[in-house]
N, C-alpha and C positions, 0 to 999 in steps of 0.2 A: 459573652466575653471569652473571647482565647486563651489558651493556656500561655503565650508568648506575652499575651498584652497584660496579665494580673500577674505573671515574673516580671517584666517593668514597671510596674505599678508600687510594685514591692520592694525593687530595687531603689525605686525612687525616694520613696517614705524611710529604707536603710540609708541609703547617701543623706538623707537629711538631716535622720537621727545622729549617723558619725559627724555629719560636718559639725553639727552641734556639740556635741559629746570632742570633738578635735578644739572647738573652739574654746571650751569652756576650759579644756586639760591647759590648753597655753595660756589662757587669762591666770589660772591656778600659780604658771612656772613663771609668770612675767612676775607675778606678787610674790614669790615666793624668792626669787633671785634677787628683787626690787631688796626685800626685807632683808639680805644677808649683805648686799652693801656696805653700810655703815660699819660693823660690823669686822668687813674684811677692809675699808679705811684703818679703822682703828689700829688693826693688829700690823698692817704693812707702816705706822708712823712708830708705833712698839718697836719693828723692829727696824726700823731706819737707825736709831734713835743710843739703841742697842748698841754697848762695848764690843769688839772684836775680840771672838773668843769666850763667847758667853751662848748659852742655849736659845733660841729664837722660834718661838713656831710661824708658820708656812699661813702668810694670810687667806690662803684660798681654801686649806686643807686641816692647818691645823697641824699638822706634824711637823715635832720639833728637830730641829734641826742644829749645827753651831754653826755661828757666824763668823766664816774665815779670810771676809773681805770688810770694808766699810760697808760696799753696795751689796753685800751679799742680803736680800732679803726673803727669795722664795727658796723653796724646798728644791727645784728644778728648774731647767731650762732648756729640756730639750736632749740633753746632754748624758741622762741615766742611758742605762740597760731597760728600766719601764718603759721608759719613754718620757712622754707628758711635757706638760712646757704652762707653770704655774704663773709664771710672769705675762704672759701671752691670754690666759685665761683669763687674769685677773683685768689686766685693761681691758680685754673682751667684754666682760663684765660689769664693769664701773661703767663703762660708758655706756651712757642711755642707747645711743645712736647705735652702737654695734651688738646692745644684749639681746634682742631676738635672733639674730643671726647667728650668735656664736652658740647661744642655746638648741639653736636647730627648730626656732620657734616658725612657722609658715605663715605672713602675713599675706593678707588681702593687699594688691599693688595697689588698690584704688588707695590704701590706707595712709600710702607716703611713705 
């Protein structure tokens, strides 16, 4: 056996390991994003719900913030010197359909 042919051999049994080791990280971050759902429901009906002019935290983040609109409910919109866009993230999120995507999760296309 060649030196070229047992570096592809090796290669191969590593692509397998990572693809594994890739697959199992994103199973990890589906459940893990799954589980913080309800969670960041809860806190954006909190501060829906919430006086204007009262502290509110950020359902995606947690940091509080004051609510200086009716609709004002996230921390951000794009709109800081940070950046970030906590409303955008958050429907990213909630939604079944868009959370692997927004997470940067790499799905199998056969998967649907």
């Amino acid at each position: 056996m060649g030196y070229y042919q047992e570096l592809d051999e090796c290669r191969g049994a590593d692509r397998d390991a990572a693809e594994a080791f890739a697959e199992a990280f994103a199973e990890e971050k589906r459940r893990s994003l799954a589980s913080a759902v309800p969670r960041m429901r809860q806190a954006r009906q909190a501060a829906l719900v919430a006086a204007v002019g009262s502290d509110i935290a950020c359902p995606v983040f947690g940091r509080q913030h004051r609510k200086t609109t009716a609709a004002k409910v996230f921390c951000s919109n794009g709109r800081t010197r940070r950046g970030g866009n906590c409303k955008d993230r958050f429907w990213n999120l909630v939604d079944e359909g868009r959370r692997d995507r927004a997470a940067g999760i790499q799905r199998d296309r056969r998967d649907g």
